[in-house]
N, CA, C and O atoms as a GROMACS GRO file, in nm:
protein
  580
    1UNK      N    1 -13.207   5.892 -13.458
    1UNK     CA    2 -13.068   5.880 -13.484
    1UNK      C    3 -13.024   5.737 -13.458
    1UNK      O    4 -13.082   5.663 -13.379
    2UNK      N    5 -12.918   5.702 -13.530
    2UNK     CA    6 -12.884   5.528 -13.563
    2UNK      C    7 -12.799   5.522 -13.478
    2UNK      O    8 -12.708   5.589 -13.525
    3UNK      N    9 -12.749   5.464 -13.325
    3UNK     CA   10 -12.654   5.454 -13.281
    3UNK      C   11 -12.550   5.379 -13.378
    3UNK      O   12 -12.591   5.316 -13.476
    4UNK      N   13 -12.406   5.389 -13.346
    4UNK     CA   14 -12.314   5.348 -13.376
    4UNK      C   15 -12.266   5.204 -13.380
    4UNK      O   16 -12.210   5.161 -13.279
    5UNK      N   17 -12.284   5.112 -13.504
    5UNK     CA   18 -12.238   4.955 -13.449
    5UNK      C   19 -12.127   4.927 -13.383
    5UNK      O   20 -12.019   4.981 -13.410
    6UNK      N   21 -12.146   4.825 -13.274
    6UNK     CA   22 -11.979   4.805 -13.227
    6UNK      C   23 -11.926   4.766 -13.311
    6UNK      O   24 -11.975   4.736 -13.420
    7UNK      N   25 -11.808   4.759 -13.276
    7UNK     CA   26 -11.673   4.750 -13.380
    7UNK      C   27 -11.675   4.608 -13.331
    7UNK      O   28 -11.585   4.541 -13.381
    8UNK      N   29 -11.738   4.558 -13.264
    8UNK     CA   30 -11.701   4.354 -13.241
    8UNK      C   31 -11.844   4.319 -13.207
    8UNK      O   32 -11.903   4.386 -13.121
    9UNK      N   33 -11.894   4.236 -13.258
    9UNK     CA   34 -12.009   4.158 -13.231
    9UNK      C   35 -11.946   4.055 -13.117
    9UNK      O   36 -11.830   4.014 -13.114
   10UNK      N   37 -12.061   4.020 -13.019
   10UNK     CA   38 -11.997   3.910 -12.968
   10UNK      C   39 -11.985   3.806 -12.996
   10UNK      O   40 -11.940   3.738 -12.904
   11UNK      N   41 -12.010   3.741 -13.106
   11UNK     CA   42 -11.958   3.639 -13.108
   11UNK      C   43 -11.838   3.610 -13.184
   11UNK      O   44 -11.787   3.500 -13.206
   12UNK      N   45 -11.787   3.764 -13.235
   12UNK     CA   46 -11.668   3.777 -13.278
   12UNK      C   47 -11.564   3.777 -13.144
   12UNK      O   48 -11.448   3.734 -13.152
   13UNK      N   49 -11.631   3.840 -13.007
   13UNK     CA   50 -11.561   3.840 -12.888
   13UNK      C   51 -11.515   3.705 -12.848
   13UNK      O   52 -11.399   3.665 -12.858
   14UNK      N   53 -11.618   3.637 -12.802
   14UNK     CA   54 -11.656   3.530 -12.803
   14UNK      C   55 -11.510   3.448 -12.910
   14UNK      O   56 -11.396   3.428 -12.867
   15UNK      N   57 -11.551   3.422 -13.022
   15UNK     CA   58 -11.446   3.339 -13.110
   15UNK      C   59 -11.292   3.407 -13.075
   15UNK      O   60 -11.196   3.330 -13.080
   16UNK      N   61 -11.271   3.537 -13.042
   16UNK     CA   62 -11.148   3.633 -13.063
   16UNK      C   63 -11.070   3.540 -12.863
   16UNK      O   64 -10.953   3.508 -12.842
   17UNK      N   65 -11.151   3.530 -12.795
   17UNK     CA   66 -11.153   3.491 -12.654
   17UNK      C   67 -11.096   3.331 -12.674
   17UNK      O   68 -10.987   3.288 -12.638
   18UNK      N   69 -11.224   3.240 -12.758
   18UNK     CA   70 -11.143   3.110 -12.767
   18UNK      C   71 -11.043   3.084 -12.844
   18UNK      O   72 -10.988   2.978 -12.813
   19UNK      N   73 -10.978   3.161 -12.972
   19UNK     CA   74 -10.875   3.171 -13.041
   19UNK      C   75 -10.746   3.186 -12.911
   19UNK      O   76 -10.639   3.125 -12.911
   20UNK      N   77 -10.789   3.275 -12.815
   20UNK     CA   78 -10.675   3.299 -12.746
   20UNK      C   79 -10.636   3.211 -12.630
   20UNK      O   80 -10.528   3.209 -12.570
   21UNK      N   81 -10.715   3.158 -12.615
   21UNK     CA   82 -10.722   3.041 -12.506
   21UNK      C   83 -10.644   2.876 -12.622
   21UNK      O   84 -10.547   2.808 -12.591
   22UNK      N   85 -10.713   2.865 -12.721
   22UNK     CA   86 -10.663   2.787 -12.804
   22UNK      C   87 -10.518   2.814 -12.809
   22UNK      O   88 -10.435   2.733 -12.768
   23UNK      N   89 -10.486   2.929 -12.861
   23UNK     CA   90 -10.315   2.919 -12.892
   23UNK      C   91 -10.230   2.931 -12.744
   23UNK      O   92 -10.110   2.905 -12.737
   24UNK      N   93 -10.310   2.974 -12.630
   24UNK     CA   94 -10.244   2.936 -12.470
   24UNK      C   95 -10.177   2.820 -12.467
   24UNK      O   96 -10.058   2.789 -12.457
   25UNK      N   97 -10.311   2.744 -12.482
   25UNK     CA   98 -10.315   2.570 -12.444
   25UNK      C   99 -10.248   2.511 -12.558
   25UNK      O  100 -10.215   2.398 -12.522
   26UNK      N  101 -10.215   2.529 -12.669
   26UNK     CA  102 -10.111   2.512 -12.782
   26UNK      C  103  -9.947   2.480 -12.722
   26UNK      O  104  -9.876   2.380 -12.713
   27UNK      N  105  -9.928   2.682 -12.676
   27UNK     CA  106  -9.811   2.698 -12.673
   27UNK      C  107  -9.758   2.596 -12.518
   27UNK      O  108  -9.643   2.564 -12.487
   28UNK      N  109  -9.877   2.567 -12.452
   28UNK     CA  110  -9.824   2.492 -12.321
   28UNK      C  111  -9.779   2.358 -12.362
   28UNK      O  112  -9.674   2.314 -12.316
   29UNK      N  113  -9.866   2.276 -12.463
   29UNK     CA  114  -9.831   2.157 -12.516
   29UNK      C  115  -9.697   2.125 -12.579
   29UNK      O  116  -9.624   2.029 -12.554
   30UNK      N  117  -9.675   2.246 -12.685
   30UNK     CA  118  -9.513   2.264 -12.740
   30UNK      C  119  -9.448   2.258 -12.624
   30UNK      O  120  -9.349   2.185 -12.617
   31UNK      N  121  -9.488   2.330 -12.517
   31UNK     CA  122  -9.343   2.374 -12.377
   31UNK      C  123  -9.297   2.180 -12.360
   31UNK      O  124  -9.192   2.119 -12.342
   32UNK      N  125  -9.452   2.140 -12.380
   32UNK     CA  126  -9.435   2.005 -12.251
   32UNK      C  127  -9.386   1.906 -12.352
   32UNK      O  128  -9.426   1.797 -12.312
   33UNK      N  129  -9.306   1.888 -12.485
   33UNK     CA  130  -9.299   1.839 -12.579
   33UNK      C  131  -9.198   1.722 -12.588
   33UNK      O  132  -9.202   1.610 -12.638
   34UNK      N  133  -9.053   1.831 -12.480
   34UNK     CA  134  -8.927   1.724 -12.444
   34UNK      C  135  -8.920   1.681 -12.335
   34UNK      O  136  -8.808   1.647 -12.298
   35UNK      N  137  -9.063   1.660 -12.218
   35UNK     CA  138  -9.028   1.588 -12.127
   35UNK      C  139  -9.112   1.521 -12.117
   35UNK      O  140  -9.211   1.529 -12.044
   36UNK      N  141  -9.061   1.398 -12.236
   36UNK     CA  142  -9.172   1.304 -12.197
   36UNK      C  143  -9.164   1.206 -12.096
   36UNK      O  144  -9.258   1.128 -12.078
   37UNK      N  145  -9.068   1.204 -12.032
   37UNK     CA  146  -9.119   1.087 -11.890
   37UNK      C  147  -9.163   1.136 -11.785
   37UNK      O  148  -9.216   1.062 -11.702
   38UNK      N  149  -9.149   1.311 -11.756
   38UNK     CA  150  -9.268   1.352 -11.702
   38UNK      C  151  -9.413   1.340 -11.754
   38UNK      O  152  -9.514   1.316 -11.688
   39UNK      N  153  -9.402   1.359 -11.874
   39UNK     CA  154  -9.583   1.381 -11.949
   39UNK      C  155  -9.619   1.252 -11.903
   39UNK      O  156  -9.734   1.249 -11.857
   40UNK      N  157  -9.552   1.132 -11.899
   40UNK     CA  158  -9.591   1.008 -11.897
   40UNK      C  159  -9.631   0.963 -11.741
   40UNK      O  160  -9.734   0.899 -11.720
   41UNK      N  161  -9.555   0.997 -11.653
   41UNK     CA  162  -9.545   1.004 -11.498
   41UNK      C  163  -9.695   1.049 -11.489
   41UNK      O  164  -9.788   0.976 -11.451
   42UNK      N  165  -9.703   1.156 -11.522
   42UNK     CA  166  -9.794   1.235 -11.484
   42UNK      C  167  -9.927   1.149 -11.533
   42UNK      O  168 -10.026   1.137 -11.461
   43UNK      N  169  -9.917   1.095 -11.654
   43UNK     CA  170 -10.029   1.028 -11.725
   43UNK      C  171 -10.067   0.895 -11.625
   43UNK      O  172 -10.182   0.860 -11.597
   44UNK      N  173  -9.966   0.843 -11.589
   44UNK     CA  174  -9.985   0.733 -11.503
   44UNK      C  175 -10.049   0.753 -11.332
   44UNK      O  176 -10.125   0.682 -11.267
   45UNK      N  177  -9.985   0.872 -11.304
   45UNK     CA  178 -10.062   0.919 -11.166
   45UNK      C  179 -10.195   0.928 -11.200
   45UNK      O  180 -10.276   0.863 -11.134
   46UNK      N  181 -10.244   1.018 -11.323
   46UNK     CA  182 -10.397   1.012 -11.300
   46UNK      C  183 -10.488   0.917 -11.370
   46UNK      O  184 -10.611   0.921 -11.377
   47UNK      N  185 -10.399   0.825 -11.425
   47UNK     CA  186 -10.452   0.695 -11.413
   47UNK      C  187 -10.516   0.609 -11.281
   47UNK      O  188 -10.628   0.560 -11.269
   48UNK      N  189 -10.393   0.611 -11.180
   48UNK     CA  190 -10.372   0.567 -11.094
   48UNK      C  191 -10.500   0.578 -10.984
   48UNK      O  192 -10.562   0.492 -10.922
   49UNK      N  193 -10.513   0.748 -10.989
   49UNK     CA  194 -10.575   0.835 -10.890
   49UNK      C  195 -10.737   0.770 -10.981
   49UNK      O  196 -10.818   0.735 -10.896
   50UNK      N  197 -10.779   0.756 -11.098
   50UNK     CA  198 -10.862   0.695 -11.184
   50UNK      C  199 -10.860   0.577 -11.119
   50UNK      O  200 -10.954   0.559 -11.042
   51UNK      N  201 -10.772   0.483 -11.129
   51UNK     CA  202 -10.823   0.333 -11.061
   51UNK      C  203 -10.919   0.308 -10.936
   51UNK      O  204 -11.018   0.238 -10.914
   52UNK      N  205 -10.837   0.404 -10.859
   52UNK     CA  206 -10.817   0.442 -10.725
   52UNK      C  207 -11.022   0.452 -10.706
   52UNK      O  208 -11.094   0.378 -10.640
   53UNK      N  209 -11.069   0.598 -10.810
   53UNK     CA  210 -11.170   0.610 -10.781
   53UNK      C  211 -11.254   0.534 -10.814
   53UNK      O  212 -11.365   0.553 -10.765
   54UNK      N  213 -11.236   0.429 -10.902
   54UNK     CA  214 -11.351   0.326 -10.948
   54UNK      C  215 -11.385   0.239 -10.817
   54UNK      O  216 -11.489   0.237 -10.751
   55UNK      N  217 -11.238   0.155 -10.798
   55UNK     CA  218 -11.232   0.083 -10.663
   55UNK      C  219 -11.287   0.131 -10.520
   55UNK      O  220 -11.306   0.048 -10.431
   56UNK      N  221 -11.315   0.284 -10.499
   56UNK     CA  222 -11.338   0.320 -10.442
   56UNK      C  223 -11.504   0.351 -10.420
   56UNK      O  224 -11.567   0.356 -10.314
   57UNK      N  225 -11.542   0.367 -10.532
   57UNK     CA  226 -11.714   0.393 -10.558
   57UNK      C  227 -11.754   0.266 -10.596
   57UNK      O  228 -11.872   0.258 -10.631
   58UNK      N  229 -11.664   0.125 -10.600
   58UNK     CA  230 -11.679  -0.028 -10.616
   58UNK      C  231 -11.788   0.046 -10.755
   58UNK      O  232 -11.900   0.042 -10.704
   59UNK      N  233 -11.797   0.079 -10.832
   59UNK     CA  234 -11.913   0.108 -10.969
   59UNK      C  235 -11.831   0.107 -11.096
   59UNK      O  236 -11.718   0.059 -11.106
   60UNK      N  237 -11.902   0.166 -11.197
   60UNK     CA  238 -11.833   0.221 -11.339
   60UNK      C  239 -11.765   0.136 -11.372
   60UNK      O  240 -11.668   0.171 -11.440
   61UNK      N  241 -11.777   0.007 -11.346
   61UNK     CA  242 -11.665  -0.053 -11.425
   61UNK      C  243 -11.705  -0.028 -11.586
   61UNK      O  244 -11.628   0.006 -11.676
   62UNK      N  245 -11.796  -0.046 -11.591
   62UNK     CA  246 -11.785   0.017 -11.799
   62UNK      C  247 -11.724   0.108 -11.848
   62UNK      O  248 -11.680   0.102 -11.962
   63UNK      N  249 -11.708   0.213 -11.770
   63UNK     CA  250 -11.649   0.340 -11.785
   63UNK      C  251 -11.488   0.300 -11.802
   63UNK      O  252 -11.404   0.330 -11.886
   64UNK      N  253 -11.484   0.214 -11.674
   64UNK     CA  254 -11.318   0.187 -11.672
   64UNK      C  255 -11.277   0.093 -11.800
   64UNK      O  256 -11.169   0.107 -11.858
   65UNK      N  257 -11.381  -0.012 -11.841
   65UNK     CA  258 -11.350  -0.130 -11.921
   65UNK      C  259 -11.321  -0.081 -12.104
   65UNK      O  260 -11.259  -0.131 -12.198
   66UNK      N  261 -11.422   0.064 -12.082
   66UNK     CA  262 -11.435   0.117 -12.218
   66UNK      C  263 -11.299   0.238 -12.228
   66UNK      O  264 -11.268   0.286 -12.337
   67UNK      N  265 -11.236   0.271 -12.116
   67UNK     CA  266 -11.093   0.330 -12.092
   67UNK      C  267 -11.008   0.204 -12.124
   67UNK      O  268 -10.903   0.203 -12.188
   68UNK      N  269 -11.070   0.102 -12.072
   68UNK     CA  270 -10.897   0.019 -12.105
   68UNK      C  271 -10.893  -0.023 -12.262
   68UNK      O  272 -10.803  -0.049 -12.342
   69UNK      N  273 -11.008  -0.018 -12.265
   69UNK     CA  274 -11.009  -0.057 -12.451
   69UNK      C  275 -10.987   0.052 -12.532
   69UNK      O  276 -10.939   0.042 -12.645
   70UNK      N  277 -11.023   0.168 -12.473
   70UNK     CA  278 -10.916   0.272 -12.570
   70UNK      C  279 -10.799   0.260 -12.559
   70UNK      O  280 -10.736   0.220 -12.656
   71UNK      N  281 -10.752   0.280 -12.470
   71UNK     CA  282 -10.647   0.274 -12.423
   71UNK      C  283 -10.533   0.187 -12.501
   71UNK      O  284 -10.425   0.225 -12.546
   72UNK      N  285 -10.610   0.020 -12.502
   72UNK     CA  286 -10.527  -0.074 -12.578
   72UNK      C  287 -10.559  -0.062 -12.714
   72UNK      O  288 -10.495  -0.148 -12.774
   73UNK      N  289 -10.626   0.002 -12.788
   73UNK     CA  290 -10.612   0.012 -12.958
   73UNK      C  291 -10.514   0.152 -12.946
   73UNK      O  292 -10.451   0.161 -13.051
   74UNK      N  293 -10.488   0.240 -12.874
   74UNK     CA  294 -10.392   0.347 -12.868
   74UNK      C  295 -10.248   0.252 -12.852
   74UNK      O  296 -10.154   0.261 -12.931
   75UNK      N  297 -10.250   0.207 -12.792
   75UNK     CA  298 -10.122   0.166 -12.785
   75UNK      C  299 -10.100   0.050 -12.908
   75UNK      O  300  -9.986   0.023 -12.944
   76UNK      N  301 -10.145   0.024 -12.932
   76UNK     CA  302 -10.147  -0.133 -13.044
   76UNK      C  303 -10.106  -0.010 -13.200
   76UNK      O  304 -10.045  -0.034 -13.303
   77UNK      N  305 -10.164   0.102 -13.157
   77UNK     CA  306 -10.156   0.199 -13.351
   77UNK      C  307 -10.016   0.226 -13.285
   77UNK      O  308  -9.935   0.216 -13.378
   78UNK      N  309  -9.938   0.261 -13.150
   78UNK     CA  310  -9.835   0.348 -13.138
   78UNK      C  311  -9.764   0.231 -13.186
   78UNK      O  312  -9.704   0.249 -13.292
   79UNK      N  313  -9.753   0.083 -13.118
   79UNK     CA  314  -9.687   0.004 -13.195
   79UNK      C  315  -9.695  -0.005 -13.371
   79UNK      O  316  -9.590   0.027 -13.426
   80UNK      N  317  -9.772  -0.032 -13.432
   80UNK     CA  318  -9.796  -0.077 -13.524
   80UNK      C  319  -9.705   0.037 -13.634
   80UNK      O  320  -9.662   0.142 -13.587
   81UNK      N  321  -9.682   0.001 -13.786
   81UNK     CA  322  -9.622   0.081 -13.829
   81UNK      C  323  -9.719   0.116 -13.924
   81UNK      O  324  -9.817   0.054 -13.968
   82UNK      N  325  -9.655   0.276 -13.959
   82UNK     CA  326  -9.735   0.330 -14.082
   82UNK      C  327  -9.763   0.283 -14.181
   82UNK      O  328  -9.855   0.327 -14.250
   83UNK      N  329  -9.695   0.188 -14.213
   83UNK     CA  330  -9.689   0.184 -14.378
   83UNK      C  331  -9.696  -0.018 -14.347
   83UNK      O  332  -9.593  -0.064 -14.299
   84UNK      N  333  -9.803  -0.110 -14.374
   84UNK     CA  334  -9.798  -0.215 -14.376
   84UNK      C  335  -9.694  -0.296 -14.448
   84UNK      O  336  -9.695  -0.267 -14.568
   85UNK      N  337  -9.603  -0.388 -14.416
   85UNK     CA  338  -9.470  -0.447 -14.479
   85UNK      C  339  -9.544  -0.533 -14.520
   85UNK      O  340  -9.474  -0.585 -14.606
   86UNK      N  341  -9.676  -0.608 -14.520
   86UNK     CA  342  -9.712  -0.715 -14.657
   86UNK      C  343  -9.779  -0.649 -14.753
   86UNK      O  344  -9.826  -0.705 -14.852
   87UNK      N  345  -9.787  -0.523 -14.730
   87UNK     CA  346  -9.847  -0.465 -14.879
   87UNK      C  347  -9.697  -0.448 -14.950
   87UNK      O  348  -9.698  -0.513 -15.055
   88UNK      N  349  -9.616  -0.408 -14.938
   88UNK     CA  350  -9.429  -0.375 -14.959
   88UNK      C  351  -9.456  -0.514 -15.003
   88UNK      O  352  -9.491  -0.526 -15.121
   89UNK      N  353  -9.448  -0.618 -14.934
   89UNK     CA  354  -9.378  -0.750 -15.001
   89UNK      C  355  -9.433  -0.764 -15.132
   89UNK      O  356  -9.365  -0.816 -15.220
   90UNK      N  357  -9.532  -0.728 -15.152
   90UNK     CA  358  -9.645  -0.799 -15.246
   90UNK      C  359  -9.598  -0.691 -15.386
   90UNK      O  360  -9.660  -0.711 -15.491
   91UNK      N  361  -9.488  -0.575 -15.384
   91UNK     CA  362  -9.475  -0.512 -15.468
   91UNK      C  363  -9.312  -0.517 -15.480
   91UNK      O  364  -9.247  -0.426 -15.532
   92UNK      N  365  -9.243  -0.665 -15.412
   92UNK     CA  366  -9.110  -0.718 -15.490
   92UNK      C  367  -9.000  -0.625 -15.432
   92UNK      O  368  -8.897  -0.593 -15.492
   93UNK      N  369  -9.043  -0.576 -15.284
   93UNK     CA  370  -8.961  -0.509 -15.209
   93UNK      C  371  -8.925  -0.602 -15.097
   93UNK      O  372  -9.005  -0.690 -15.066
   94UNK      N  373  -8.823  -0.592 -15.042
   94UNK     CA  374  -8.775  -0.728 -14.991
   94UNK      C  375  -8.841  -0.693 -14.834
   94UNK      O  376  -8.907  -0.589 -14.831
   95UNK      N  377  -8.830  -0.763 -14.712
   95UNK     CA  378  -8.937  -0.786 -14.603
   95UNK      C  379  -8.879  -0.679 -14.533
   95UNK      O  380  -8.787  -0.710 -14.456
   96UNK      N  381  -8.907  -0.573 -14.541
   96UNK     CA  382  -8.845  -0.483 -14.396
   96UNK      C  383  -8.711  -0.502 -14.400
   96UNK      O  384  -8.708  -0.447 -14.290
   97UNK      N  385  -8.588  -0.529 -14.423
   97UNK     CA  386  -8.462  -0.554 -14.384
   97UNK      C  387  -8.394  -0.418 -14.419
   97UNK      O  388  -8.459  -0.335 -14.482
   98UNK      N  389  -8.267  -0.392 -14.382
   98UNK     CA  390  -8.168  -0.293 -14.436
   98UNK      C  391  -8.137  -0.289 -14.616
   98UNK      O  392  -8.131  -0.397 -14.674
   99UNK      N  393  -8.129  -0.225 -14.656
   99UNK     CA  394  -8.091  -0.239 -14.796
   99UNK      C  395  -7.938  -0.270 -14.779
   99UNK      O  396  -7.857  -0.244 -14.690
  100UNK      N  397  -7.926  -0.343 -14.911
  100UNK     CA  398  -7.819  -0.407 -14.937
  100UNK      C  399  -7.755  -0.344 -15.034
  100UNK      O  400  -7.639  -0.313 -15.010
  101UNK      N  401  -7.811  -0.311 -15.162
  101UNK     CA  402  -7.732  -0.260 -15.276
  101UNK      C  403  -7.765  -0.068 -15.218
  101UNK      O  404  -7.840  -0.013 -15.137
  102UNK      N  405  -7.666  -0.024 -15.312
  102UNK     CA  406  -7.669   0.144 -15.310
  102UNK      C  407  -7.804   0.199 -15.364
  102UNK      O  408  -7.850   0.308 -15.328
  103UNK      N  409  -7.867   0.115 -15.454
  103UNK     CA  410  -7.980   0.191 -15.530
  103UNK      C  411  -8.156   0.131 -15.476
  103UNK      O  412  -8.257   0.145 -15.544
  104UNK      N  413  -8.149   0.070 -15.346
  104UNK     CA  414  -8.229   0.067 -15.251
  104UNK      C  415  -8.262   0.143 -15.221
  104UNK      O  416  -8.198   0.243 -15.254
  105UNK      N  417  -8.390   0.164 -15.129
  105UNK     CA  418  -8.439   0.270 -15.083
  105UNK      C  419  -8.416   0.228 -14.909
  105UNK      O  420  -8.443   0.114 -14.874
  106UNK      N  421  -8.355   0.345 -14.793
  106UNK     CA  422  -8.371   0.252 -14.673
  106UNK      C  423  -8.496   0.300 -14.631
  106UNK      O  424  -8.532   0.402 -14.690
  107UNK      N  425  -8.590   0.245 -14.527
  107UNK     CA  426  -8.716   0.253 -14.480
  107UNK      C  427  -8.734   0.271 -14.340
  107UNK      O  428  -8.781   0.175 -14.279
  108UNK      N  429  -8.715   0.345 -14.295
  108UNK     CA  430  -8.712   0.350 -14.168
  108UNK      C  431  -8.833   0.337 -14.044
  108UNK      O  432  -8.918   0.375 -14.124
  109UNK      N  433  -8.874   0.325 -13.979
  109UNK     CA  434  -8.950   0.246 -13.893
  109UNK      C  435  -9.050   0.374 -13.878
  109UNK      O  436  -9.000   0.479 -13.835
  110UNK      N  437  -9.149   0.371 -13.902
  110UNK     CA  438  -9.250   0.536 -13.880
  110UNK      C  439  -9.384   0.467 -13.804
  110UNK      O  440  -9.452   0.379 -13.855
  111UNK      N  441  -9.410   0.533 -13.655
  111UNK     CA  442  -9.532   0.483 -13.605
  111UNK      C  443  -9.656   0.513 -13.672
  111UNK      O  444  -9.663   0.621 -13.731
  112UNK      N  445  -9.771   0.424 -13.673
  112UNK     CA  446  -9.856   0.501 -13.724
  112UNK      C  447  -9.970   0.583 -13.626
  112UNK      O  448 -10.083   0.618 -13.660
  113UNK      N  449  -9.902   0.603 -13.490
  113UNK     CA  450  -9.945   0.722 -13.392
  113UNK      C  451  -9.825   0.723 -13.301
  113UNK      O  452  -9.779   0.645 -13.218
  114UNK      N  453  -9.787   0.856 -13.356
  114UNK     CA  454  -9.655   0.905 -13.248
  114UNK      C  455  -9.640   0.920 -13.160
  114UNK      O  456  -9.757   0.922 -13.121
  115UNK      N  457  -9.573   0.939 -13.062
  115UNK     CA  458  -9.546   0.907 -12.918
  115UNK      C  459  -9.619   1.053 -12.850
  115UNK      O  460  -9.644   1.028 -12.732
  116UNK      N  461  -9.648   1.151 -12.875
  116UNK     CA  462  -9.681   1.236 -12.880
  116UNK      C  463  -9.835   1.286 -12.838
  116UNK      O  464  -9.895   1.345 -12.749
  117UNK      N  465  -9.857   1.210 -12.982
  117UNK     CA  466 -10.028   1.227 -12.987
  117UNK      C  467 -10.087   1.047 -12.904
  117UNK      O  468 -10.202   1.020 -12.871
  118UNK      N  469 -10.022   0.997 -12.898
  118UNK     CA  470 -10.038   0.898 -12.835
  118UNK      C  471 -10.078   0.897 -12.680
  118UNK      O  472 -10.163   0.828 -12.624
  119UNK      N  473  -9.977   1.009 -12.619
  119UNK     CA  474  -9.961   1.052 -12.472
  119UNK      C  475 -10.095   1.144 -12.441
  119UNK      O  476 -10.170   1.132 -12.344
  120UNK      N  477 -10.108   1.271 -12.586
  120UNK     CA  478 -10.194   1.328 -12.585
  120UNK      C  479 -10.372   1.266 -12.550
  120UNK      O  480 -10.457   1.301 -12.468
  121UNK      N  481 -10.368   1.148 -12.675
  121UNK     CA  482 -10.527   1.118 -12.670
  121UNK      C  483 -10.503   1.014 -12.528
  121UNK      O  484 -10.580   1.055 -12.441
  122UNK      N  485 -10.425   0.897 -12.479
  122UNK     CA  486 -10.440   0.880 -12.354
  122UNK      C  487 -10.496   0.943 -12.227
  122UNK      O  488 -10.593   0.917 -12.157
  123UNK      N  489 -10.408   1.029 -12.223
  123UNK     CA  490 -10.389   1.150 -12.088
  123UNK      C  491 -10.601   1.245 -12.166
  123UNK      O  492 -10.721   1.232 -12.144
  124UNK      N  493 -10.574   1.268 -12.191
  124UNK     CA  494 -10.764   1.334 -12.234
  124UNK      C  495 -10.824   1.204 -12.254
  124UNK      O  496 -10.938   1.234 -12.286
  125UNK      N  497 -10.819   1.118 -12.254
  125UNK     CA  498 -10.922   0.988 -12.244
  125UNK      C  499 -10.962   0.954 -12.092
  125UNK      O  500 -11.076   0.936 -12.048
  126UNK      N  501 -10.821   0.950 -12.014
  126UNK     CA  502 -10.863   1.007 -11.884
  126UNK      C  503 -10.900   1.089 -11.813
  126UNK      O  504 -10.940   1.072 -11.698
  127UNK      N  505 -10.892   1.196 -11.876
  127UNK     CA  506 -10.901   1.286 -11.795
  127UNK      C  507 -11.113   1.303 -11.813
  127UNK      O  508 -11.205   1.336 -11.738
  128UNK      N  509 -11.102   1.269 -11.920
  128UNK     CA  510 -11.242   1.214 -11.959
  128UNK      C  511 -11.332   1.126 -11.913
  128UNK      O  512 -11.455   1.131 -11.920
  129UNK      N  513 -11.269   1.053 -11.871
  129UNK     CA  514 -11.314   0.882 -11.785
  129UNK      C  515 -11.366   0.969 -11.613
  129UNK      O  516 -11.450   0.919 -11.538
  130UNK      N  517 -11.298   1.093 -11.588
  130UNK     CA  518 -11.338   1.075 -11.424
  130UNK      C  519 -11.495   1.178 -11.495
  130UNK      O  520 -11.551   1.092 -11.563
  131UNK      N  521 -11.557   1.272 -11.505
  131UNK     CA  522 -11.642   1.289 -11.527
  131UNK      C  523 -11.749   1.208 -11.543
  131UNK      O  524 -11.858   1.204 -11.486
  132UNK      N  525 -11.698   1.144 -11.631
  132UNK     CA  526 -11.808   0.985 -11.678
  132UNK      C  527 -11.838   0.893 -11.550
  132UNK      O  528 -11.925   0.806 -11.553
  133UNK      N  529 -11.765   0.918 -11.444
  133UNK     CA  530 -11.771   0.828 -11.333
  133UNK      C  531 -11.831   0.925 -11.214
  133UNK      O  532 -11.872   0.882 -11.107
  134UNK      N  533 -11.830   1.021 -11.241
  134UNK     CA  534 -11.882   1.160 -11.152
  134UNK      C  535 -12.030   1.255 -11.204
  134UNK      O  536 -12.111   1.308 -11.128
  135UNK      N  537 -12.032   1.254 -11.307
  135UNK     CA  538 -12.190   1.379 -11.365
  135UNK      C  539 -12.237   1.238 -11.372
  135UNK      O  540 -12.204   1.218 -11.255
  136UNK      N  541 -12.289   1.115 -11.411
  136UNK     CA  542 -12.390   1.087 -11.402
  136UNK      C  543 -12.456   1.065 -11.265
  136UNK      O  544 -12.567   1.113 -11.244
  137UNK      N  545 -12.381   0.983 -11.158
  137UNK     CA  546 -12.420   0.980 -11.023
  137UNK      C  547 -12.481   1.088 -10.934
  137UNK      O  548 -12.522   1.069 -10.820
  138UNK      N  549 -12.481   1.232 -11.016
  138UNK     CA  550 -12.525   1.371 -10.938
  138UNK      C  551 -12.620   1.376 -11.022
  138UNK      O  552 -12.689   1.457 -10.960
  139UNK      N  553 -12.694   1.348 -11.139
  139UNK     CA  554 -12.761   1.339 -11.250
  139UNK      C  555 -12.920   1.211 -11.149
  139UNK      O  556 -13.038   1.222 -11.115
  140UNK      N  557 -12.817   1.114 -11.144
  140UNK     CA  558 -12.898   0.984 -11.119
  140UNK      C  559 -12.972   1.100 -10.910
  140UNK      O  560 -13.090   1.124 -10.880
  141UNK      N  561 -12.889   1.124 -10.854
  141UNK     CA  562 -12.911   1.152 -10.698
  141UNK      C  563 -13.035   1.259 -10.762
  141UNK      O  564 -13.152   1.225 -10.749
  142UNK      N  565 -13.004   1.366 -10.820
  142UNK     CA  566 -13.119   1.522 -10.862
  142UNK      C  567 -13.217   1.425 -10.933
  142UNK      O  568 -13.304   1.512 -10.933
  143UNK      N  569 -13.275   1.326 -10.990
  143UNK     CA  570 -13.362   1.277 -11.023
  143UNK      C  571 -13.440   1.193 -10.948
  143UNK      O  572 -13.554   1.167 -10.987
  144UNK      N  573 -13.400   1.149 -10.850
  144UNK     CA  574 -13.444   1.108 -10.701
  144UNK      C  575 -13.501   1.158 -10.621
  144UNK      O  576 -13.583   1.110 -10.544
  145UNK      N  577 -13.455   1.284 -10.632
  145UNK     CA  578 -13.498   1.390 -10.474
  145UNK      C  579 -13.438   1.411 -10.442
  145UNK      O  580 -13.445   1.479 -10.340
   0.00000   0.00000   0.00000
């Protein structure tokens, strides 16, 4: 006699489990959406608490040097704008300014990484950086003895 297939394979469990964890950690991100000078506070403490541990294990500076260089092309795209104004010039649109006549188009200033996802890939770049400064040194000690 053929037992009965489950009605869920696991790795339908499995996917059904991280779907639900995914839209958790979603709906927490939306919550945290209008306070950004907390999100930012917060980004800077574990920066901070990050400095803290490099200086402290005097090591990793690559770890830290390859954080600050993310770090500064993240912020250089949050500055920078979407849409390049010398490609615009070069198509007889006048330099970025306000329009003047009614049948202008106005252009308004659009980052080309929003303040948002900006905070986002920061804050997980760090949070990334302390691992990198922590699993290899327990990696390097268990290969020792």
């Amino acid at each position: 006699m053929d037992a009965p297939e489950p009605e869920q394979t696991p790795f339908a469990a499995v996917s059904a489990q991280t779907s639900k964890f995914t839209r958790q950690y979603q709906a927490y991100l939306d919550k945290s959406t209008p306070y950004t000078i907390y999100r930012w506070i917060g980004t800077g403490a574990l920066l901070l608490i990050f400095l803290v541990r490099i200086v402290i294990a005097q090591g990793w500076y690559i770890v830290c040097y390859s954080l600050g260089i993310y770090l500064l092309n993240l912020f250089l795209a949050f500055l920078q704008p979407k849409f390049d104004p010398s490609l615009t010039q070069d198509e007889g649109i006048e330099d970025g300014s306000l329009p003047t006549k009614a049948d202008e188009e106005f252009r308004p200033f659009i980052r080309r990484l929003p303040e948002f996802k900006f905070w986002y890939s920061a804050t997980r770049a760090i949070a990334i950086g302390f691992p990198g400064t922590t699993v290899v040194a327990d990696i390097e000690d268990l290969l020792r003895g």
